[in-house]
MARGUVO-381571 format. One record per residue (C-alpha): residue in one letter; x, y, z. Coordinates in Angstrom, 1 decimal. Layout:
# MARGUVO-381571
['a', [X, Y, Z]]
...
//
This chain:
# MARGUVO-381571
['x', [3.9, -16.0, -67.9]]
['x', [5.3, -12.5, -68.3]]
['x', [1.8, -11.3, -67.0]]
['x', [2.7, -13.0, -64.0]]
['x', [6.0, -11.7, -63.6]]
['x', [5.4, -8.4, -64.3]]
['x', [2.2, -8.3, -61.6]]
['x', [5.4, -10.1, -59.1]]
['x', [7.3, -7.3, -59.8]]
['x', [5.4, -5.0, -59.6]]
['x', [4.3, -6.3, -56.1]]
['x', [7.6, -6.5, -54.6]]
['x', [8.3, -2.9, -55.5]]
['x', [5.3, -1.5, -53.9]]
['x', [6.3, -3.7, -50.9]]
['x', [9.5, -2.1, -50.8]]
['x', [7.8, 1.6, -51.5]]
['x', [5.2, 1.0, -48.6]]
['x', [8.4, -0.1, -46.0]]
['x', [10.4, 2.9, -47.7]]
['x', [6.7, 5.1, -46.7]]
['x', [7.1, 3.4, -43.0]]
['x', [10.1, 3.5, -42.1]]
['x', [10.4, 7.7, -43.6]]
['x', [7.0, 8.2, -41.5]]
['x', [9.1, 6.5, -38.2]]
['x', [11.9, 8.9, -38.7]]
['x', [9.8, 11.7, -39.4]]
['x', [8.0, 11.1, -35.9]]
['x', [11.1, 10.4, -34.3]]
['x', [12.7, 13.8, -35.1]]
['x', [9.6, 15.6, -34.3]]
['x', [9.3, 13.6, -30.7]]
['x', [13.2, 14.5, -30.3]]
['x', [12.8, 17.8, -30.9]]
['x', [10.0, 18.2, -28.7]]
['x', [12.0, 16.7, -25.5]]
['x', [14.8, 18.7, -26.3]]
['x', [12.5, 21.8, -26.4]]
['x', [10.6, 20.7, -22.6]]
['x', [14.6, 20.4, -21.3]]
['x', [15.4, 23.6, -22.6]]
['x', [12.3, 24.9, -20.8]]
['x', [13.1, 23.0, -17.6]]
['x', [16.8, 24.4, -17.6]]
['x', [15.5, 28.0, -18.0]]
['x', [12.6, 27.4, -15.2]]
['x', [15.4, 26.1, -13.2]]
['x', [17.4, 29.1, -13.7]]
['x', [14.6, 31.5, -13.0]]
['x', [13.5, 29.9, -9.5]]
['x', [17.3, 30.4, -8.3]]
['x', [18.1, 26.2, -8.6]]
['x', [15.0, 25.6, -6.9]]
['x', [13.4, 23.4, -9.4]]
['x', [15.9, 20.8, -9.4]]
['x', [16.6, 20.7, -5.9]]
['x', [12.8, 19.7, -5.5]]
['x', [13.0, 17.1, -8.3]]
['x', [16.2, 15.9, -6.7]]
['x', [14.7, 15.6, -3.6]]
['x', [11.7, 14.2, -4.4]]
['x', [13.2, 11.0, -6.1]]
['x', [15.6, 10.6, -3.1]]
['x', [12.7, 10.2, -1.1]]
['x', [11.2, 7.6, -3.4]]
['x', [14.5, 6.0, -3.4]]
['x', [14.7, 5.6, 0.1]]
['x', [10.9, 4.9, 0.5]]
['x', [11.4, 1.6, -1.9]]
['x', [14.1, 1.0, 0.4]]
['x', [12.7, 0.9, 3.5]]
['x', [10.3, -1.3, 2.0]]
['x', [12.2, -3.6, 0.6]]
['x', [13.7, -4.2, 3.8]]
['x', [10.6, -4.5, 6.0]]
['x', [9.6, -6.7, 3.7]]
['x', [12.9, -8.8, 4.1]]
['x', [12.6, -8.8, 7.6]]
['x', [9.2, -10.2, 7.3]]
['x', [9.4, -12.8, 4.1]]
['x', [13.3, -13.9, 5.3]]
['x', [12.1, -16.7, 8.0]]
['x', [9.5, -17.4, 6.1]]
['x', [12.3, -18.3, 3.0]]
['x', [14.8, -20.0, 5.5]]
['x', [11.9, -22.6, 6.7]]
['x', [11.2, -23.2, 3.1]]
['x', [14.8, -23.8, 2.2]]
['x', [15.3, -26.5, 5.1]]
['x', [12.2, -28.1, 3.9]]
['x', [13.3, -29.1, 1.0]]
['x', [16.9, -29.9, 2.4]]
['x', [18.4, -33.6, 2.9]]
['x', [20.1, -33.8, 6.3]]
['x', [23.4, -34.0, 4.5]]
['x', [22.7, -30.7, 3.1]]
['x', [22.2, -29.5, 6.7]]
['x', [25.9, -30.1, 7.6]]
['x', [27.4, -29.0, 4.2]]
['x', [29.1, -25.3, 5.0]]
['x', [28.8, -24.7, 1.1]]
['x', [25.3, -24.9, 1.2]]
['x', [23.8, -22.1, 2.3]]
['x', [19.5, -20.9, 1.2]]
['x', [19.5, -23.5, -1.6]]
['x', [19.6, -27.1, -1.3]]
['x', [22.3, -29.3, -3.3]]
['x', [19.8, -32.6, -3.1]]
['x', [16.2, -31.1, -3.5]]
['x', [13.5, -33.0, -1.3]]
['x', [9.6, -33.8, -0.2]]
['x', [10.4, -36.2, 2.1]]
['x', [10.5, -34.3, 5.2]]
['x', [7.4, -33.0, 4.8]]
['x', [6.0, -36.9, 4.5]]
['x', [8.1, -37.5, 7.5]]
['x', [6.8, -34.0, 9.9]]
['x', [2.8, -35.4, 8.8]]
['x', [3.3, -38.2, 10.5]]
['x', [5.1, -36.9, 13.3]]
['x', [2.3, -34.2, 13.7]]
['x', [-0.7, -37.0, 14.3]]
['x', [-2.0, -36.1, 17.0]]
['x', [-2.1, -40.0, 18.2]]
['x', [-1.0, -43.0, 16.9]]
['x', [-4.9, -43.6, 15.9]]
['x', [-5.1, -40.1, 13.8]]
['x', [-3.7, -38.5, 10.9]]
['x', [-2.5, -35.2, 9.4]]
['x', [-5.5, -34.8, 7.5]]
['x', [-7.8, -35.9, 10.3]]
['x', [-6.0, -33.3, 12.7]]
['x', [-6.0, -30.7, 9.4]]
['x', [-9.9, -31.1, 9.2]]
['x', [-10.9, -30.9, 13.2]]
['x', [-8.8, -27.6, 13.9]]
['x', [-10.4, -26.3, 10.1]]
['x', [-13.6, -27.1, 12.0]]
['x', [-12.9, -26.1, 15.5]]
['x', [-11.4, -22.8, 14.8]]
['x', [-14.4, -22.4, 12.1]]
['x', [-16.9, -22.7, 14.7]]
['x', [-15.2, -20.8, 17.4]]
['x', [-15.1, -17.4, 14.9]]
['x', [-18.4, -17.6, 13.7]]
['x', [-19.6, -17.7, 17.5]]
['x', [-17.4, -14.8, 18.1]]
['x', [-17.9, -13.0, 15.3]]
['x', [-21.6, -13.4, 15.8]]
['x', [-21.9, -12.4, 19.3]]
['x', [-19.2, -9.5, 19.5]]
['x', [-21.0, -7.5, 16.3]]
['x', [-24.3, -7.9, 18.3]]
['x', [-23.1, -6.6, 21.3]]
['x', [-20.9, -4.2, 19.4]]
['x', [-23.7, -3.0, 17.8]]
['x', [-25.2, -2.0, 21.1]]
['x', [-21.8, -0.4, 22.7]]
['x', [-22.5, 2.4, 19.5]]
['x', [-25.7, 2.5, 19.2]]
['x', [-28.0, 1.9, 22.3]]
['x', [-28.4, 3.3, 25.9]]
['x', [-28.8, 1.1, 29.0]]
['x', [-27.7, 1.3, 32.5]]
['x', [-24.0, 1.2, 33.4]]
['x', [-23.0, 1.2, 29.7]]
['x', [-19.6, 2.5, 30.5]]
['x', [-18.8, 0.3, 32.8]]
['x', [-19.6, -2.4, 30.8]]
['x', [-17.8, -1.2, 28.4]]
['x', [-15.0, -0.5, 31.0]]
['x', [-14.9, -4.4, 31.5]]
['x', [-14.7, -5.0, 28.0]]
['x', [-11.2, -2.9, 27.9]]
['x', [-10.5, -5.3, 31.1]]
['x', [-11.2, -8.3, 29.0]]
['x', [-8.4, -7.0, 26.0]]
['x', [-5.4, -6.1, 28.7]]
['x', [-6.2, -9.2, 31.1]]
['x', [-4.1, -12.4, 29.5]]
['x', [-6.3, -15.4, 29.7]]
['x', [-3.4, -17.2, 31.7]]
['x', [-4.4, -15.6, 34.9]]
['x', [-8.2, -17.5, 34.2]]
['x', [-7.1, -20.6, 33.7]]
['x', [-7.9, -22.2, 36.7]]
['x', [-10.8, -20.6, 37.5]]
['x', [-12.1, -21.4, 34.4]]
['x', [-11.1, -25.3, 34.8]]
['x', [-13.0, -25.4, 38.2]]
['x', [-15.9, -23.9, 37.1]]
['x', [-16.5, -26.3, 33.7]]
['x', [-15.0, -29.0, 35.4]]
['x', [-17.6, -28.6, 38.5]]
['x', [-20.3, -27.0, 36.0]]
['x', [-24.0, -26.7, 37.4]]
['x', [-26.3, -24.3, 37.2]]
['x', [-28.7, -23.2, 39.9]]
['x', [-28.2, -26.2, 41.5]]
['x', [-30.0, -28.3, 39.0]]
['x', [-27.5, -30.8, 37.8]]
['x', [-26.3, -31.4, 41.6]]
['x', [-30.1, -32.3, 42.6]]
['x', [-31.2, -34.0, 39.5]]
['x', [-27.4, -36.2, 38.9]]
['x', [-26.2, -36.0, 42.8]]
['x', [-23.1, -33.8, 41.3]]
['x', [-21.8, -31.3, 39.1]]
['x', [-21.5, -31.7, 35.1]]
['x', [-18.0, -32.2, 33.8]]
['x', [-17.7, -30.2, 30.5]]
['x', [-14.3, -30.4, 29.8]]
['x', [-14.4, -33.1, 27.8]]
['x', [-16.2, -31.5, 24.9]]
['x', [-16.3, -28.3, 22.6]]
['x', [-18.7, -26.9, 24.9]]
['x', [-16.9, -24.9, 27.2]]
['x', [-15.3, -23.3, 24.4]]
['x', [-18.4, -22.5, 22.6]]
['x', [-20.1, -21.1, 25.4]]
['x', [-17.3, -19.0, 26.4]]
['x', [-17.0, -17.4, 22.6]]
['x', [-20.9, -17.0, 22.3]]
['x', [-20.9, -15.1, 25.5]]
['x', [-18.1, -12.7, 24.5]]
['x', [-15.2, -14.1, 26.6]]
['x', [-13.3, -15.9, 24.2]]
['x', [-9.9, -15.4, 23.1]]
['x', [-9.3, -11.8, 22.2]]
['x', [-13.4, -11.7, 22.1]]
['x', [-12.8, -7.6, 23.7]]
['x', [-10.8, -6.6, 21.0]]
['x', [-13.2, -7.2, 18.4]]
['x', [-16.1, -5.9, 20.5]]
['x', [-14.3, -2.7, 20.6]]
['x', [-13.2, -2.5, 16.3]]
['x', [-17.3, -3.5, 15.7]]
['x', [-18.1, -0.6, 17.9]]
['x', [-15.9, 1.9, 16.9]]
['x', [-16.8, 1.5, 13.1]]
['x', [-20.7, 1.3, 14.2]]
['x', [-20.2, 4.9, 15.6]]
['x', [-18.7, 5.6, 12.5]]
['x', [-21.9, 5.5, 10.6]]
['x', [-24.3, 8.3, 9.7]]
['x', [-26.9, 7.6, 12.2]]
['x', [-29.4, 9.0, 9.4]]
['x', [-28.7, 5.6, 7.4]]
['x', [-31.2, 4.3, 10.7]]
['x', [-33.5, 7.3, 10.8]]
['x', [-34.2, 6.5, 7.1]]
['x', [-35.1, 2.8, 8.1]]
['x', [-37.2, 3.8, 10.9]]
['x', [-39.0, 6.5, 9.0]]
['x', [-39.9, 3.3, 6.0]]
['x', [-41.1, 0.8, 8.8]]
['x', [-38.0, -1.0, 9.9]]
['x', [-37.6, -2.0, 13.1]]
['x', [-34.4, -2.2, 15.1]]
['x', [-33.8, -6.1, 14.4]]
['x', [-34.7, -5.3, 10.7]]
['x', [-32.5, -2.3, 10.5]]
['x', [-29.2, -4.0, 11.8]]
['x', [-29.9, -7.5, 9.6]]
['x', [-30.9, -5.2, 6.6]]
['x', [-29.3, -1.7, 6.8]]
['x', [-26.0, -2.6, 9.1]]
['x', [-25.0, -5.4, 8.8]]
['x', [-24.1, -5.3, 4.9]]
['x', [-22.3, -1.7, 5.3]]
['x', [-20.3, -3.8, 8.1]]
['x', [-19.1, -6.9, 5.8]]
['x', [-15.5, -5.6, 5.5]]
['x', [-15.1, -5.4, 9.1]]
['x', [-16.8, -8.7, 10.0]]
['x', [-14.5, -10.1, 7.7]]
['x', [-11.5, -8.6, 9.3]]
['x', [-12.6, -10.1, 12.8]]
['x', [-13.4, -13.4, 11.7]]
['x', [-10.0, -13.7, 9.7]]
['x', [-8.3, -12.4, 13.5]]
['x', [-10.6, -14.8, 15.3]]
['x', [-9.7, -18.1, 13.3]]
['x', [-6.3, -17.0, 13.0]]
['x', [-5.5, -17.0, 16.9]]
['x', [-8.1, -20.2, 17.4]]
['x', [-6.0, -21.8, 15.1]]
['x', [-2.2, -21.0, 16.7]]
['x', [-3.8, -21.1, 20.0]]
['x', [-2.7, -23.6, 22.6]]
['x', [-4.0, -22.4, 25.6]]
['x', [-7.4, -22.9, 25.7]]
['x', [-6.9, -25.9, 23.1]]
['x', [-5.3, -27.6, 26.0]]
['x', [-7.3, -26.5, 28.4]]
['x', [-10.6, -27.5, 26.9]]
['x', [-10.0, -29.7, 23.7]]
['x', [-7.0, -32.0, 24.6]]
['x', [-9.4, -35.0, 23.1]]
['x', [-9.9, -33.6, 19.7]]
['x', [-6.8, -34.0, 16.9]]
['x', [-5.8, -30.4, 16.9]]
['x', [-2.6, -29.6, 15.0]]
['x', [-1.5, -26.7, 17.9]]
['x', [-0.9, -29.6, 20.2]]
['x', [1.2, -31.5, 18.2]]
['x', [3.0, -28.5, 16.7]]
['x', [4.2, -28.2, 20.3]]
['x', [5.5, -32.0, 20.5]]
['x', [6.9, -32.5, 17.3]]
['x', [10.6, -32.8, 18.8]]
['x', [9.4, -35.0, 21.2]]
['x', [7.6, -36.9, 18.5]]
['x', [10.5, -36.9, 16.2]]
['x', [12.7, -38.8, 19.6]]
['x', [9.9, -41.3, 19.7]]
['x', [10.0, -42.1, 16.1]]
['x', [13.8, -42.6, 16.3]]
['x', [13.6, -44.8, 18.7]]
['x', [10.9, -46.4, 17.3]]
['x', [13.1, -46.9, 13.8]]
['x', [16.5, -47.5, 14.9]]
['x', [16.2, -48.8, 18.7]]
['x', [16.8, -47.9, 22.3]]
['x', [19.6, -45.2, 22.0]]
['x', [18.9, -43.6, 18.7]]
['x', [18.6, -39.9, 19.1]]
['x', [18.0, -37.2, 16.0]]
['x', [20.6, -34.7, 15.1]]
['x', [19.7, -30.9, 16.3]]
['x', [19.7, -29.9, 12.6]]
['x', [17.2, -32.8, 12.1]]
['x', [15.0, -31.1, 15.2]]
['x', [15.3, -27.9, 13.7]]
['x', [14.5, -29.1, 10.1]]
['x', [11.3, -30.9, 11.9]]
['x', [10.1, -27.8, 13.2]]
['x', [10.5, -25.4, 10.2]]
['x', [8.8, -28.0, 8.1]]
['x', [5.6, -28.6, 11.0]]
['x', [5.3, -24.6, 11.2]]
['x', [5.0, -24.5, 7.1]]
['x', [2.5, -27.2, 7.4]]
['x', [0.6, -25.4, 9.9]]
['x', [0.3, -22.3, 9.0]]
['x', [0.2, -23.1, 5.2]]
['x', [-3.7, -23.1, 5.3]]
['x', [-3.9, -19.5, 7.1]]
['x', [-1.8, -17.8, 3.9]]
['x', [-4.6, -19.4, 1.5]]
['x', [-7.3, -18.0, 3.3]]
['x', [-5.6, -14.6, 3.4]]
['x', [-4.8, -14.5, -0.3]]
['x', [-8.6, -15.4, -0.7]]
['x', [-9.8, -12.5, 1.9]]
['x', [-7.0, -10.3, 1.6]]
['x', [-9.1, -7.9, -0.3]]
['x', [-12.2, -7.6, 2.7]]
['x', [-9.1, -7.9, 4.9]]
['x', [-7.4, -4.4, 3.3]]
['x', [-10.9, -2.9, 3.1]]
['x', [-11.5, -3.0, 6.4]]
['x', [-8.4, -1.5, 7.4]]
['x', [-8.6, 1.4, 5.6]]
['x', [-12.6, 2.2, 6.7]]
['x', [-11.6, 1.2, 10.4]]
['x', [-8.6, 4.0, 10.1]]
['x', [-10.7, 6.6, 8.5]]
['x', [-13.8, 6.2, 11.1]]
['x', [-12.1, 5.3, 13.9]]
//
């Protein structure tokens, strides 16, 4: 028993020795890392004083400018992320809430309801559903920028690379397709899919023209023939990176047997994945906001940019529909409907950018460097 308590003993004191050893070894480095930032201060002071004050003037400068660079950020960012907030906040608002002066960003009576209430008012018909509307425009705009995206790095391709006649002003009438605003098309463009026929072959075969504006079609065709929406712009970032590239990287292919096919699918086209994925991410983007050709060519498909459109007329409807003839929703009401729609909408673009973002920033900084 006295074994034991000796060997306890004996124990705690080396305990207490080793955290006497620890905390002399902390002190020890302590002084030692004191007195070497006292000695690098001394040395900045005399440096200052031989350069005349310059020294600090510099350093003083230099985290003013950071200063004001964080800043400036700060408030872009502000500027961007603050309507972005506000619809949030009125989301998850009760109308009460809306009318109370002492509430102000955050909501006294939290809520999901509106967001129940702005799915059904943004059915495209009484015979749809959010989610059916969710998936066709997913599925629209899908199609539309792989057609896009497909034709405009093929053609692209050729504006850098290849030599054919009239090239420049071919490429003058791709500038013409950027600056031109689809609006002054329109109606062309409804007469001649409306009255669709080519060579004369559905007019002898059917007695009259092809109506195609009752399907995708129109819409495809136009995006796989480079006139879709915004279809010049992308022609001209594919070409301008395209010219960016050593044209060795082809030589090289040619020399081993490629041929020109080969050498875009295999040599190209991988080198290009950061700016493909830029376009496609502008391309489904715009299809997906885009109400101009959506109601031009695709008014029988459940597309959330048509009903984004009507929501306040859809909210009147359901008011009268729920409290009888008469009824008529508050404008804060309105307003709440439309900030909670537009964070529906647009809530499936910000998860695809925080899943491309990365190709997205890539191909930002290559365009900016080749271009």
């Amino acid at each position: 028993m006295n074994k034991n308590a000796a060997n306890a003993a004996n124990l705690i004191v080396s305990e207490e020795a080793a955290k006497r050893g620890t905390s002399e070894r902390h002190a020890i480095l302590s002084n030692k890392k004191y007195k070497k930032e006292r000695q690098s201060f001394k040395q900045l002071i005399e440096r200052n004083r031989a350069s005349g004050g310059y020294l600090f003037k510099k350093n003083a400068g230099h985290v003013i400018f950071v200063f004001l660079r964080a800043l400036l950020l700060f408030g872009l960012c502000f500027l961007i992320l603050q309507p972005l907030l506000n619809k949030v906040s009125l989301s998850l608002m009760t109308e009460s809430d809306l009318f109370d002066s002492t509430v102000v960003n955050i909501p006294r009576n939290f809520t999901t309801d509106n967001y129940t209430l702005a799915a059904d008012l943004l059915r495209a018909n009484y015979h749809a559903t959010f989610w059916n509307a969710l998936f066709w425009t997913f599925v629209m705009s899908l199609a539309v920028a792989l057609c896009q995206v497909a034709s405009c790095t093929v053609v692209g391709y050729g504006f850098a690379r290849f030599k054919f006649p009239l090239k420049r002003f071919w490429f003058i009438c791709v500038m013409v397709l950027i600056l031109v605003p689809p609006q002054t098309i329109m109606s062309s463009l409804y007469l001649h899919f409306a009255l669709f026929d080519v060579f004369g072959i559905f007019n002898a075969l059917t007695g009259q023209p092809y109506n195609m504006l009752q399907s995708p079609a129109p819409y495809l065709l136009m995006s796989l023939t480079c006139m879709g929406l915004k279809n010049g712009l992308y022609i001209y970032m594919l070409r301008q990176y395209f010219r960016g590239v050593p044209k060795e990287l082809e030589e090289a292919a040619y020399v081993d047997g490629c041929g020109r096919f080969k050498t875009f699918y295999r040599i190209m086209l991988p080198d290009a994945k950061a700016m493909i994925v830029s376009c496609f991410l502008f391309s489904f983007v715009w299809q997906w906001t885009d109400g101009i050709y959506t109601n031009l060519f695709l008014r029988n498909m459940h597309l959330l940019s048509s009903s984004v459109d009507s929501i306040q007329e859809s909210l009147r409807s359901w008011f009268l529909s729920e409290y009888g003839l008469g009824a008529r929703p508050s404008s804060g009401l309105q307003e709440q409907m439309v900030a909670t729609g537009m964070l529906m909408f647009i809530a499936p673009l910000l998860i695809l950018y925080l899943v491309a973002q990365k190709g997205f920033v890539e191909s930002l900084s290559q365009s900016g460097i080749k271009m």
